[in-house]
LUMTORTOR-205254 format. One line per 2 residues: number of its first residue (from 0); their letters; for each residue x, y, z of C-alpha. Coordinates in Angstrom, 1 decimal, always signed. Each point is the difference from the previous one (the first is absolute). Layout:
<recs>
NUM> A> X:Y:Z  ...
</recs>
This chain:
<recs>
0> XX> +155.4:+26.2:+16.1  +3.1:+1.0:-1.4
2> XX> +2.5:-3.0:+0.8  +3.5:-1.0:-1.3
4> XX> +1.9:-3.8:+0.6  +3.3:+0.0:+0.6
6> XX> +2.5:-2.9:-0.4  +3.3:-0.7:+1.7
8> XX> +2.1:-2.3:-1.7  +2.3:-2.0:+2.1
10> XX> +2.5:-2.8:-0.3  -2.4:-2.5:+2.1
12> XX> -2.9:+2.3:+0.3  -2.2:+1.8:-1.8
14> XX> -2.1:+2.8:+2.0  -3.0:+0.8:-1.2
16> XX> -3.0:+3.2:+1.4  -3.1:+2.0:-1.2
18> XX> -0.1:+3.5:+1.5  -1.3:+3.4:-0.3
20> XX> +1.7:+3.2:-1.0  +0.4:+0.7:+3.7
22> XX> +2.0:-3.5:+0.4  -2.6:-1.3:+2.1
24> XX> +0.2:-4.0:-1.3  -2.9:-1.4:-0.5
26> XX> +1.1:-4.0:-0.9  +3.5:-1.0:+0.1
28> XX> +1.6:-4.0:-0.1  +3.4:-1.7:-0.8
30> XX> +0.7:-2.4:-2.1  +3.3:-2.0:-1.3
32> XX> +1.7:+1.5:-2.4  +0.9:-3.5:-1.4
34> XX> +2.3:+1.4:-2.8  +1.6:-3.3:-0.8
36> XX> -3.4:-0.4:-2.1  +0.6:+3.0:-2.4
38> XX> -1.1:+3.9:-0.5  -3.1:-1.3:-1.4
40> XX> -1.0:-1.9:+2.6  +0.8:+2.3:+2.6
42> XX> -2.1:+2.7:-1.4  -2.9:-2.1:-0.7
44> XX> -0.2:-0.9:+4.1  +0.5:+3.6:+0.5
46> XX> -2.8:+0.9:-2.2  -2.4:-2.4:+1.4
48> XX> +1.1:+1.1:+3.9  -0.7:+4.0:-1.1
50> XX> -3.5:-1.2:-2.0  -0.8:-1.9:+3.2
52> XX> +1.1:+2.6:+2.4  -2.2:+2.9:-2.1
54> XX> -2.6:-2.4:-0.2  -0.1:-0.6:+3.7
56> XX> -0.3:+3.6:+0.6  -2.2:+0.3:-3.1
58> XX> +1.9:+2.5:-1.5  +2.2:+0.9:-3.0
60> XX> +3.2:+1.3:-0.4  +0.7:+3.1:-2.1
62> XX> +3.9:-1.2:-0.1  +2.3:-2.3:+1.2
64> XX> +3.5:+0.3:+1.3  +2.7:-2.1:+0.1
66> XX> +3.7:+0.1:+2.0  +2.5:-2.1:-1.6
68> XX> +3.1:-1.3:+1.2  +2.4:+1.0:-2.5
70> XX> +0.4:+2.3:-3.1  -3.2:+0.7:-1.7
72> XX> -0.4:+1.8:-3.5  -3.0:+2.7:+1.6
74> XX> -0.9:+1.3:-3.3  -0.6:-3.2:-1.5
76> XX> -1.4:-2.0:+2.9  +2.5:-2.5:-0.1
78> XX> +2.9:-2.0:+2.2  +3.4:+0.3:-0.9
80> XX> +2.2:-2.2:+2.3  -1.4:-1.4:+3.7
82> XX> +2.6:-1.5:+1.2  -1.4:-1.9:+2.4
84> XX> -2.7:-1.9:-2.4  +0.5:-3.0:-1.9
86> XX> +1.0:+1.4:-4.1  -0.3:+3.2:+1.5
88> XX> -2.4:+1.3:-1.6  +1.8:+1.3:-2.7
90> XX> -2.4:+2.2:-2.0  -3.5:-1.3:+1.5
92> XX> -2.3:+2.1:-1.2  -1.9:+0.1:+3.1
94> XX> -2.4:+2.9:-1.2  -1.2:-1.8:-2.7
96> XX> -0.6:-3.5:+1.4  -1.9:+1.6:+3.5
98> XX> -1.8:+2.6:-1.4  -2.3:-1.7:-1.7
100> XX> -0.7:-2.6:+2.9  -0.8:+2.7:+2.4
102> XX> -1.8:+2.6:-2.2  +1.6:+3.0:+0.9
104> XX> +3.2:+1.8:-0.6  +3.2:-1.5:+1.5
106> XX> +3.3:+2.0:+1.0  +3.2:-1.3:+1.2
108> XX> +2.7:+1.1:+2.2  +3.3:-1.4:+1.4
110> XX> -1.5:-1.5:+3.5  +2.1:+2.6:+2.5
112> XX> -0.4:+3.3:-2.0  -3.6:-1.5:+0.3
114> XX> +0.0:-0.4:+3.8  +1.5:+4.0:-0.3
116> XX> -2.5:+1.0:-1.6  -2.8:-1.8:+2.5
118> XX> +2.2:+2.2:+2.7  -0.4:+3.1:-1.8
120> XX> -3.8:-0.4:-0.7  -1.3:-1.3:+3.0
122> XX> +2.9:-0.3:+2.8  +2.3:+2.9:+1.6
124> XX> +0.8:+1.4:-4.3  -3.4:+1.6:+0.9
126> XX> +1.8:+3.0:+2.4  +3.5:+0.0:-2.0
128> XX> +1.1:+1.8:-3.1  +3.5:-2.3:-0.4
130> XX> +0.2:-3.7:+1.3  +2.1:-3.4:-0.4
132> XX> -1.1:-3.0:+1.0  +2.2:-3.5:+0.2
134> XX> -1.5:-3.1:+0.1  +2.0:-2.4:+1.7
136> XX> -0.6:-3.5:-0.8  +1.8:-3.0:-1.6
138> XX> +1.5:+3.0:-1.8  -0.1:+4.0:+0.5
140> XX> -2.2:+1.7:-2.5  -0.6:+3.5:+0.0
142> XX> -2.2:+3.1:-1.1  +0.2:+3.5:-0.6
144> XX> -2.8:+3.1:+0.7  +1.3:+3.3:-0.9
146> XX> -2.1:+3.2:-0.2  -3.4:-2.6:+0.7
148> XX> +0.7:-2.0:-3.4  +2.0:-3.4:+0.1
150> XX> +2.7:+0.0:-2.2  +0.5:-2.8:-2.3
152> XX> +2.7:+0.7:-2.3  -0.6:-0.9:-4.0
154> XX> +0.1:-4.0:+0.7  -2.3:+0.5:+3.5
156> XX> +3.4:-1.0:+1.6  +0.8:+2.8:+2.5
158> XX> +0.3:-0.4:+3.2  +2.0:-3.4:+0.2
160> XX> +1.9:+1.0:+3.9  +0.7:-3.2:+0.4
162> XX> +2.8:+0.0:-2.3  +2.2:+2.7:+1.9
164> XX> +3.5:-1.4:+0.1  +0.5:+0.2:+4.0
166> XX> +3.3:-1.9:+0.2  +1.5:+0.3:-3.2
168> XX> +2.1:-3.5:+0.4  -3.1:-1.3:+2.1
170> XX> -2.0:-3.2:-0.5  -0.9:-0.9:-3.5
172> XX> -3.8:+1.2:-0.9  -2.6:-1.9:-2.5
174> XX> +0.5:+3.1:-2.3  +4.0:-1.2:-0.2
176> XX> +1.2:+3.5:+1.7  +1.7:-0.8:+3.3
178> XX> -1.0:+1.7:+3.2  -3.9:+1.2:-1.0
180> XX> -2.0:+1.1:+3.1  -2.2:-2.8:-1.3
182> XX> +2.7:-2.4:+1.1  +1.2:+1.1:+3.1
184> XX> -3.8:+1.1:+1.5  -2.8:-2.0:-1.7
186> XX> -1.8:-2.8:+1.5  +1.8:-2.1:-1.1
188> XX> +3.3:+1.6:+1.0  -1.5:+0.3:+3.1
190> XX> -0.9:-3.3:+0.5  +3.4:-1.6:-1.0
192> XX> +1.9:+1.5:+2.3  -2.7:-1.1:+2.7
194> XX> +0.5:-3.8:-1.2  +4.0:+0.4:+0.1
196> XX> -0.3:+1.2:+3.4  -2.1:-2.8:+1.1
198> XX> +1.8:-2.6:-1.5  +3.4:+1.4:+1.9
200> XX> -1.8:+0.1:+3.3  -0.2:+3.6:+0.1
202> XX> -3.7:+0.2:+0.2  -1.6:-2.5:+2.5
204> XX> -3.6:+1.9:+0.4  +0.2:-0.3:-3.9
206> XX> +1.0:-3.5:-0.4  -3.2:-0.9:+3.1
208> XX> -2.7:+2.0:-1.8  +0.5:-1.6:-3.6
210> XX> +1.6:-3.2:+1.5  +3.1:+0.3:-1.8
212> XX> -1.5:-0.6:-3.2  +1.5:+2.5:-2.0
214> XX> -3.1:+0.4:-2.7  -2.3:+1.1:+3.2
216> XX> +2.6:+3.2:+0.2  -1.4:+2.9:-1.2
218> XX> -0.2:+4.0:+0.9  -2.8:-0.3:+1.9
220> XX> +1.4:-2.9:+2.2  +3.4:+1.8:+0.3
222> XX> -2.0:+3.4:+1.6  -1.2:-2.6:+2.2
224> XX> +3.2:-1.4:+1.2  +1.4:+3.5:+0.4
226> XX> -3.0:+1.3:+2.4  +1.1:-3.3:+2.1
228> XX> +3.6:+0.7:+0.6  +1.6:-1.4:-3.7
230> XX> +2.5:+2.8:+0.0  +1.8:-1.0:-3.4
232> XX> -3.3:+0.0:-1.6  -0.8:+3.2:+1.2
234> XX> +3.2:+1.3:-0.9  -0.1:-1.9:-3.7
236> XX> -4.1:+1.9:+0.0  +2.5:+3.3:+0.9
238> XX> +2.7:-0.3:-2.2  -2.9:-0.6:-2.9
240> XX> -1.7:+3.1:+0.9  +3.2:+2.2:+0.0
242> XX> +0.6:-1.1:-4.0  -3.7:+0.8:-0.5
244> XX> +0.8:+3.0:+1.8  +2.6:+1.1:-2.6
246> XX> -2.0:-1.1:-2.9  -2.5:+2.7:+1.7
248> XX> +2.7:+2.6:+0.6  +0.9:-0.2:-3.6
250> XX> -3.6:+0.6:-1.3  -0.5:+2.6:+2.6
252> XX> +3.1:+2.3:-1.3  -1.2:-0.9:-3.2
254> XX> -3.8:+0.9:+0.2  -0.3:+1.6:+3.5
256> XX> -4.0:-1.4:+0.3  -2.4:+0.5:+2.6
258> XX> +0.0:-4.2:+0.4  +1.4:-2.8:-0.1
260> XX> -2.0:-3.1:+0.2  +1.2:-3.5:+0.9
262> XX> -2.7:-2.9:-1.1  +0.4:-3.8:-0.7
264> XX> +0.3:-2.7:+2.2  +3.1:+1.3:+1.8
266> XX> -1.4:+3.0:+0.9  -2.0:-1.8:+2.5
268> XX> +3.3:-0.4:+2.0  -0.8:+2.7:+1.5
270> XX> +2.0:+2.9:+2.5  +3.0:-2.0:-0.1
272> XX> +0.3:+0.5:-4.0  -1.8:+3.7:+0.1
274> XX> +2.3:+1.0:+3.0  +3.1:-0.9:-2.1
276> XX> -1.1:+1.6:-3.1  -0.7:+3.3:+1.6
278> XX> +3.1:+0.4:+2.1  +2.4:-1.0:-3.2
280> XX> -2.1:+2.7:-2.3  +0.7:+2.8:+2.9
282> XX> +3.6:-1.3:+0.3  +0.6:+0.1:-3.9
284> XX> -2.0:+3.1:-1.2  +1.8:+2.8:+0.6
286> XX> -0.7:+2.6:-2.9  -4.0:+0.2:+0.7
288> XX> -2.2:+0.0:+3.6  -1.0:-3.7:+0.3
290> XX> -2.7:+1.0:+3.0  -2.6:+0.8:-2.3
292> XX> +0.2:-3.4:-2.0  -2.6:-2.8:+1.1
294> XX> +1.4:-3.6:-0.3  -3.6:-2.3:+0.7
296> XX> -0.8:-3.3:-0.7  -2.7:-0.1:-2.7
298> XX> -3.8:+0.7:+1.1  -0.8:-2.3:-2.2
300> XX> +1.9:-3.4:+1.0  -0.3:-2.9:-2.6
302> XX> -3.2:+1.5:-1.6  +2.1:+2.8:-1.4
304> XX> +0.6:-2.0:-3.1  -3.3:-0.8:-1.1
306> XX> -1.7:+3.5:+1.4  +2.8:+1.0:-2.1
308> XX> -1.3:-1.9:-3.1  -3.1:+1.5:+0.3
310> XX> +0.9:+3.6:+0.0  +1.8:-0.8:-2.8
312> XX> -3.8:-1.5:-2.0  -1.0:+3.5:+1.3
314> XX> +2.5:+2.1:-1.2  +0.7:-2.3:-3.4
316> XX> +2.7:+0.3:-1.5  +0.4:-0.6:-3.5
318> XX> +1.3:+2.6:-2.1  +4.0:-0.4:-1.2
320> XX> +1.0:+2.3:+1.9  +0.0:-0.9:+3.5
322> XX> +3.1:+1.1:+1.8  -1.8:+1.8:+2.8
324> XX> -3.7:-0.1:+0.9  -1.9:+2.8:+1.3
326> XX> -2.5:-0.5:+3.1  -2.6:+1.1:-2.1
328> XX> +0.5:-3.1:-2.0  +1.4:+1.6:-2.9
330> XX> +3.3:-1.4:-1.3  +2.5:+3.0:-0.4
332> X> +3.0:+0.2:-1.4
</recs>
């Protein structure tokens, strides 16, 4: 049987899955990602969850992928700078060290152009020439189809929309600019403005289903409070929407694709967040018909990243050049 693992790397998480070409998964598990122990470390537990997981399945994969959170050097299979890890990872030569543990090639990729590319192999990429898709998280990540190949760009960096400037004297944004769309509609932007309204009294349906306790406030609670009556969160969700919006209008004018696909945890929000988006995108685009333009939460929901990781062991990258990839699975300059 011709299998693939795939691996996504996350802050507290590390995703693990065996599948076929088709993206059928045979075996998949989680595991902590633990990184206060070291690169090492962490790739030795993945190693042993993938040689477990084949082994369950008896099975072996023909390649392995891997979505990383931050800049990764693709040609050399290594990590540049996660920002979010402990050292981080500067120049962890990931390749080297897992490759021999698992027995089969390993490729890398940044962790959301990975979750683009799980969209574009096995979600709603399969009926579009041209797509974006945003992953809205902690952060907003991003990645770019165009003409069926994801583009990369020469450091496998394209596609960061989260780093729009919105508001241009807007709130400051981990990447130092001021007024990102990451700032203003991630998350975690999301979620502290739900916590400021509930500790003004501004949110009472809020402050009952967490019990005040700020930590418990998240997206997912907030869509909750709006549905029952919370009309500052659901006009917070809104006004978060409408800046996604215009981060969407701007890619639109500037790539005109067939669709635009909102994933991450946020995305769960729902109507309320869609309904925003899509009326500021037919408010703001004026030079091009907007009717034609899908805006869809991803088919895939949280397994995009590591069905994701696994087209890209399919595909495998590995050559130098890699600033667009082909859905052949031929790298193409």
């Amino acid at each position: 049987m011709d299998v693939y693992a795939g691996v996504d790397l996350g802050g507290t998480a590390v995703k693990c899955a065996i599948a076929q070409r088709d993206g059928r998964i045979l075996a998949e598990e989680s595991i902590p990602t633990q990184s206060h122990q070291g690169p090492e470390a962490v790739l030795a537990r993945i190693a042993q969850t993938v040689a477990r997981l084949a082994e369950a399945g008896g099975v072996r994969p023909s390649g392995l992928g891997m979505g990383i959170p931050g800049l990764v050097d693709l040609a050399a299979g290594r990590t540049r700078f996660l920002p979010n890890f402990p050292g981080h990872w500067r120049d962890v030569p990931v390749r080297d060290l897992l490759a021999p543990q698992v027995h089969c090639p390993v490729f890398l990729l940044n962790d959301v152009r990975t979750a683009t590319l799980g969209e574009l192999t096995f979600g709603h990429g399969r009926q579009c020439d041209t797509m974006v898709f945003f992953a809205i998280g902690t952060g907003i990540g991003g990645g770019v189809v165009v003409e069926g190949k994801l583009r990369l760009g020469p450091l496998g960096a394209a596609g960061e929309l989260g780093h729009h400037t919105i508001l241009p004297d807007g709130p400051r944004c981990g990447c130092g600019n001021r007024g990102c769309l990451e700032a203003l509609a991630s998350a975690s932007a999301i979620a502290a403005e739900g916590v400021r309204l509930m500790l003004i009294g501004q949110a009472p349906k809020l402050h009952e289903l967490t019990g005040g306790d700020a930590g418990r406030v998240t997206t997912k609670t907030m869509a909750e409070a709006a549905r029952h009556g919370d009309t500052r969160i659901a006009e917070a969700i809104t006004r978060a929407g409408e800046y996604l919006g215009i981060g969407v209008a701007n890619v639109v004018v500037t790539l005109h694709p067939d669709l635009v696909v909102l994933g991450g945890g946020a995305a769960a929000i729902g109507e309320l967040l869609f309904d925003a988006v899509r009326r500021t995108v037919a408010a703001r685009v004026g030079m091009i018909p907007t009717d034609g333009i899908r805006i869809e939460p991803s088919l895939l929901g949280d397994k995009a990243g590591v069905l994701g990781a696994v087209a890209l062991a399919m595909r495998g990258y590995h050559r130098s050049d890699t600033s667009t990839v082909s859905p052949s699975g031929t790298t193409v300059s």
